[in-house]
C-alpha positions in Angstrom: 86.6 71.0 90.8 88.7 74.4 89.5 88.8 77.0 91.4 90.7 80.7 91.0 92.7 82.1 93.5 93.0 85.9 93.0 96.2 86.9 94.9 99.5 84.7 94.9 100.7 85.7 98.3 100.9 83.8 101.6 97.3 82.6 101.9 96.6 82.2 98.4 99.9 79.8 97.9 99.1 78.3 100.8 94.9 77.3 99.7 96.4 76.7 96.9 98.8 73.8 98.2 95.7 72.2 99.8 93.4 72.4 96.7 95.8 71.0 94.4 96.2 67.7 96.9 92.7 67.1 97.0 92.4 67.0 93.5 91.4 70.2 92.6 92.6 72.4 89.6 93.7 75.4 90.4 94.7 79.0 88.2 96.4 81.7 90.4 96.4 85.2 89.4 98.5 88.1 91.1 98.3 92.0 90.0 102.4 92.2 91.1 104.4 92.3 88.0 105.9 89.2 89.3 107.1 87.7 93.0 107.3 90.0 95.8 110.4 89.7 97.3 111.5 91.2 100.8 109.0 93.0 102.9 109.2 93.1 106.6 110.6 90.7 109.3 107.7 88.9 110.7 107.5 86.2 113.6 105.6 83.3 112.4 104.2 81.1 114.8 101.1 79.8 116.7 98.5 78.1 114.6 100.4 79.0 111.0 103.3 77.4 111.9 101.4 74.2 113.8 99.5 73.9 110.0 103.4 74.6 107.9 104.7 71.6 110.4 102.0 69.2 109.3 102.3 70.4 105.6 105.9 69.3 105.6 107.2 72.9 105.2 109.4 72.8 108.5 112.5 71.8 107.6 112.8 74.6 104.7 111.1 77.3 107.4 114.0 76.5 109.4 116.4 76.8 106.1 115.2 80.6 105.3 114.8 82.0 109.1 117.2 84.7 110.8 116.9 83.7 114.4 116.5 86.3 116.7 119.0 86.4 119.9 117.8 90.0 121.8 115.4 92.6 120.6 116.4 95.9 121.8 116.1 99.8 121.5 118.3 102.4 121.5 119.2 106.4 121.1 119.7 108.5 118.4 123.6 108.0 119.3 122.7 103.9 119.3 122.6 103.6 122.8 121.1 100.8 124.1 118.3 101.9 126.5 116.4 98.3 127.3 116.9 94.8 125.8 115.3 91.5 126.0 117.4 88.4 125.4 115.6 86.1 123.5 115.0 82.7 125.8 113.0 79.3 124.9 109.6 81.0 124.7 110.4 83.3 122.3 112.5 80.7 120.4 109.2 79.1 119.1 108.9 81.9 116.8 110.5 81.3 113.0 111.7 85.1 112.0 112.1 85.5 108.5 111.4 87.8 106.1 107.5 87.7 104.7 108.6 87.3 100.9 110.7 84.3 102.6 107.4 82.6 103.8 105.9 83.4 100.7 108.4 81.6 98.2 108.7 78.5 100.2 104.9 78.3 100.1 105.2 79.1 95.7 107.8 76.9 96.0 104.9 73.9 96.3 102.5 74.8 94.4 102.3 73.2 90.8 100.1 75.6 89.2 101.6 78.8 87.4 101.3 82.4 88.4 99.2 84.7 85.8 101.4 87.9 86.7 100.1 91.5 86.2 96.5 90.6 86.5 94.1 90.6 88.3 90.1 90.1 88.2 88.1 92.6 86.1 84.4 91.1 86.6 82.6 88.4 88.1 79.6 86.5 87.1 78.0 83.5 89.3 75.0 81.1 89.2 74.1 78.0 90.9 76.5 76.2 88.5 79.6 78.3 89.1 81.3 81.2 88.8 82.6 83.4 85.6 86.1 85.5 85.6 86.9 87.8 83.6 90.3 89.1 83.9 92.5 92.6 83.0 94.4 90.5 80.1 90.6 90.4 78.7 90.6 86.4 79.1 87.2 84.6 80.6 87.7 81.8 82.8 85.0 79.4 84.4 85.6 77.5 87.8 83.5 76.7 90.6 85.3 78.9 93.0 86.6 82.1 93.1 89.1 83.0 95.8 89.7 86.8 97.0 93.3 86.2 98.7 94.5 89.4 97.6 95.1 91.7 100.2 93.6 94.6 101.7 92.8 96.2 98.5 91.2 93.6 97.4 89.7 93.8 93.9 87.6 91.0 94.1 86.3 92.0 97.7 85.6 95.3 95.8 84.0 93.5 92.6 81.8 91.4 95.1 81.2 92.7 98.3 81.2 97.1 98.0 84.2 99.3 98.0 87.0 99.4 100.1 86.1 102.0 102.5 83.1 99.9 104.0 85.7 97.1 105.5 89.4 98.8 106.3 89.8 100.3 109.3 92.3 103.2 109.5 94.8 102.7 112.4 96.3 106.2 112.1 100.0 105.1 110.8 102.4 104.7 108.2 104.5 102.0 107.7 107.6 101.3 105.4 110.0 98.4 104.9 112.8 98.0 102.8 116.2 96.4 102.5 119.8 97.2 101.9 123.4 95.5 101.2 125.6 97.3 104.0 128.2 95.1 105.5 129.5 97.0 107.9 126.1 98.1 109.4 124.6 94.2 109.0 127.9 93.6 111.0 127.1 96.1 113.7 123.5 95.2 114.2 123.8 91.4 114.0 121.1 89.1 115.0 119.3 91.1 117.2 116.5 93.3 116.2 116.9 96.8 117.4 114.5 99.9 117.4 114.5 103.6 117.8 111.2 105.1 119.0 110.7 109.0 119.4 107.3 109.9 120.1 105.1 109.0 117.5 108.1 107.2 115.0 109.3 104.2 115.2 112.7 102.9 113.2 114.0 98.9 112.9 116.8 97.3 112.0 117.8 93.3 111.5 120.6 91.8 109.6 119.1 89.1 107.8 122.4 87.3 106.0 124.6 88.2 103.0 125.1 91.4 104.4 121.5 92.8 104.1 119.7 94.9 106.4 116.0 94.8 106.9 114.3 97.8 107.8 110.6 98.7 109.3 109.2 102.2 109.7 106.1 103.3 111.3 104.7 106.8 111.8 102.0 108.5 113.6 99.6 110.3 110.5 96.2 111.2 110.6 95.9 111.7 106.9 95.6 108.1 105.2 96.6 109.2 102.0 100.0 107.7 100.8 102.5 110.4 99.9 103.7 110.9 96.0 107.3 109.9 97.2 107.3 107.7 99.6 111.6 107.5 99.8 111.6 111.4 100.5 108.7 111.4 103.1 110.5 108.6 105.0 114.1 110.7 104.8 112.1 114.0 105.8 110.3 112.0 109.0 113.2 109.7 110.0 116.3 111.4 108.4 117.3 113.8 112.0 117.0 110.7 114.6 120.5 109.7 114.0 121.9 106.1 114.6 122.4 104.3 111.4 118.9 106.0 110.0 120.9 108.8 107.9 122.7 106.0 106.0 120.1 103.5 105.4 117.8 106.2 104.2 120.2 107.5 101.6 120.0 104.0 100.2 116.0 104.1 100.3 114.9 103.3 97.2 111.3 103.5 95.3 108.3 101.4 95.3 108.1 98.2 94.5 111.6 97.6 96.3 110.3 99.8 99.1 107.1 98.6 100.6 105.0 101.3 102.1 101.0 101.5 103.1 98.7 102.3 105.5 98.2 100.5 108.7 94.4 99.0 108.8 92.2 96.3 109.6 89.6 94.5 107.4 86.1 93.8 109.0 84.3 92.5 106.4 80.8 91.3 107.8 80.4 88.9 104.8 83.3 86.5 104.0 81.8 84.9 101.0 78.5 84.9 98.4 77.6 82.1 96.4 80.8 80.4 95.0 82.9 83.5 96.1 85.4 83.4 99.3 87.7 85.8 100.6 91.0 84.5 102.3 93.9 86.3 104.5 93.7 89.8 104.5 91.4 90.4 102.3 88.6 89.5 104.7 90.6 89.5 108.4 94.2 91.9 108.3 94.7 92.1 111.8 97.5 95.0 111.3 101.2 95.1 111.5 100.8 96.0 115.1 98.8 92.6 115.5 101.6 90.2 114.2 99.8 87.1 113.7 98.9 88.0 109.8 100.8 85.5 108.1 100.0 82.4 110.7 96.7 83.6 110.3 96.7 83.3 106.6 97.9 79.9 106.7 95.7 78.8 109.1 92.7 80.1 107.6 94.2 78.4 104.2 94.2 75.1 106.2 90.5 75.8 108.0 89.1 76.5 104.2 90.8 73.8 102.5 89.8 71.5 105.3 85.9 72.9 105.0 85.6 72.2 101.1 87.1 69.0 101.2 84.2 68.2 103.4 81.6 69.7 101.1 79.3 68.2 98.1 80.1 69.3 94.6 76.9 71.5 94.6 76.4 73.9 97.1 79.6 75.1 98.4 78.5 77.3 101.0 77.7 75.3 104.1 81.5 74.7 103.9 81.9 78.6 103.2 79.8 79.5 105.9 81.9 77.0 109.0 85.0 78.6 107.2 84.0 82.0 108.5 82.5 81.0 111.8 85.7 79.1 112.5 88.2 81.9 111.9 85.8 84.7 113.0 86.0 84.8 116.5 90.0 84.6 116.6 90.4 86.9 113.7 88.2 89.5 116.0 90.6 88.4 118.9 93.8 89.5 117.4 92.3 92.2 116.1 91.9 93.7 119.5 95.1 92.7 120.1 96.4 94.6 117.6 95.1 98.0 118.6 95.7 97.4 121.9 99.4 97.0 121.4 99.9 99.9 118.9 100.8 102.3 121.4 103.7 100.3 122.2 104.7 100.3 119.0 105.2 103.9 118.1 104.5 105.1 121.6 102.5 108.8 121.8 104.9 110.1 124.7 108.5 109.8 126.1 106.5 109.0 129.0 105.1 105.9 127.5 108.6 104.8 126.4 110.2 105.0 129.4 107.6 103.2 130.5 107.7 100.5 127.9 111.4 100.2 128.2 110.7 99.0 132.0 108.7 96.3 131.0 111.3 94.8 128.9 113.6 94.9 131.4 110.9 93.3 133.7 110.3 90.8 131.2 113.8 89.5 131.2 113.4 88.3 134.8 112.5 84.5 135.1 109.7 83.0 134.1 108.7 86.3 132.7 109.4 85.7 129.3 106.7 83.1 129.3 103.9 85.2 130.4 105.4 87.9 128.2 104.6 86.0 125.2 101.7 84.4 126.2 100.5 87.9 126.6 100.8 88.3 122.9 100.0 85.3 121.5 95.5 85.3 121.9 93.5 82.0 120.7 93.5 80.2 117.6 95.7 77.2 118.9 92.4 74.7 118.3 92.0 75.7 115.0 94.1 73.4 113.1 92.6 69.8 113.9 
């Protein structure tokens, strides 16, 4: 069995792990010019890290994180105006940079990335599925795999364009990092915020003297501007703290990540020998949190669904895939808009009043329910 896996991120590496241990060849395919390094801190747990455990990854998570010892937020002067200490319950969460996650997932798989391509057509009968890709080559398989984002170009090829699935969720977001030792010194291993209304800033050393950084802003308008460095110094640049400095060091895309917050609700997850994976077919949002354990999850559910299937018809096992993942996608989903205006909170009023329940949730026991709160289902998914 071959199959092609359009997008060489977290849940395409990660299908692509399971496919090549159960025998199957596999060609992977990423539009990037090559590996994406960096991108924004993320806390990867629940049923993605359960499924890295029993794939043996672990031990090299562990390698690669930047625990986390208090999350914080403070003034434009860098005040500190609430703080959590981080106890046992939020210690079950590996922080580390998403590109992180992503290389020690590449970092198993055998097959070799096709960089700066990505899938120009798509043809499919009963006996398989035809590619055609940018670089004008034509590859056969008997699966076709849309892990490749929330722009997904096979979703688009496939399924309709773009605008039918992603849902808007009003905000910008930005990440980046720089090489500042004095700053990484001052902010250490705690993960401190400043939120005005509507803008949010982050900052979190994350070793050799680098500083990760996470934006979001409030924008009606979708549209990504034509210079993303400027708009963020023009938004961000007046709040003071260490923001003036690390925004004179912002640099361009690809270094600087920057897109729209959305969602994907794609009522169709797969036709004929054709799947979409991660967030191509479920992005739960930034605000959500759970998109990479998701996408490794879902890697292990669809993995776990074809190795069950005949070699003919593969979309019995397409169609448990989706009903398996559905519900919990739709879950965190909720999840996510719920917490948004948390995130980059509308009103002072609704950070004052978000800055009191930190401080409650650093009273005992509270920590638990805290992050139970923002962990929903999925625990039954890897069996």
């Amino acid at each position: 069995m071959k199959a092609i896996v359009c997008g060489a991120g977290i849940a395409g590496t990660a299908l692509a792990w399971h496919l090549e241990r159960a025998g199957w060849d596999v060609e992977l395919v990423e539009r990037a010019p090559a590996f994406r390094e960096g991108g924004y801190m993320i806390d990867f747990y629940g049923p993605g890290l359960e499924a890295a455990g029993r794939m043996g990854l672990r031990p090299r998570l562990e390698e690669v994180r930047h625990p986390v010892n208090e999350i914080g937020y403070v003034d434009g002067s860098g005040r500190q105006t609430s703080r959590l200490a981080v106890k046992a319950a939020f210690a079950e969460a590996v922080s580390l940079l998403r590109g992180d996650l992503a290389r020690v997932l590449a970092e198993q798989v055998r097959a070799p990335v096709r960089y700066g391509t990505t899938v120009a057509a798509v043809r499919q009968d009963d006996g398989g599925v035809e590619v055609e890709l940018t670089d004008g080559t034509r590859h056969e398989a008997d699966l076709l795999v849309g892990a490749d984002g929330v722009h997904s170009r096979v979703r688009e090829l496939v399924f309709g364009p773009e605008e039918r699935f992603v849902r808007y969720l009003g905000h910008h977001v930005a990440a980046y990092a720089v090489e500042d030792e004095d700053l990484s010194r001052r902010v250490g291993p705690r993960y401190r915020m400043l939120t005005v209304p509507h803008l949010m800033a982050g900052a979190y050393a994350v070793g050799g003297n680098r500083l990760a950084l996470l934006f979001l802003r409030h924008e009606p308008d979708p549209a990504v501007p034509a210079d993303p460095a400027a708009s963020l110094r023009e938004h961000f640049g007046h709040l003071g703290w260490i923001l003036p400095k690390v925004l004179g060091a912002c640099p361009q895309p690809p270094e600087l990540y920057y897109d729209q917050v959305t969602q994907v609700e794609a009522p169709q997850w797969s036709s004929g020998r054709v799947v979409l994976l991660g967030d191509a077919c479920q992005a739960v949002s930034l605000f959500a949190g759970h998109g990479a354990s998701l996408a490794v999850a879902a890697a292990w559910v669809l993995a776990g669904e074809l190795g069950a299937a005949s070699s003919g018809d593969l979309s019995p096992a397409l169609d448990r895939y989706a009903a398996r993942m559905r519900p919990v996608v739709a879950d965190v989903q909720a999840l996510g808009r719920r917490f948004l205006p948390w995130m980059a909170p509308p009103s002072r009023l609704r950070i004052t009043a978000r800055d009191w329940l930190l401080r409650l949730a650093s009273l005992p026991g509270a920590d638990r329910l805290f992050m139970n709160s923002l962990t929903p289902g999925g625990h039954r998914l890897i069996k």
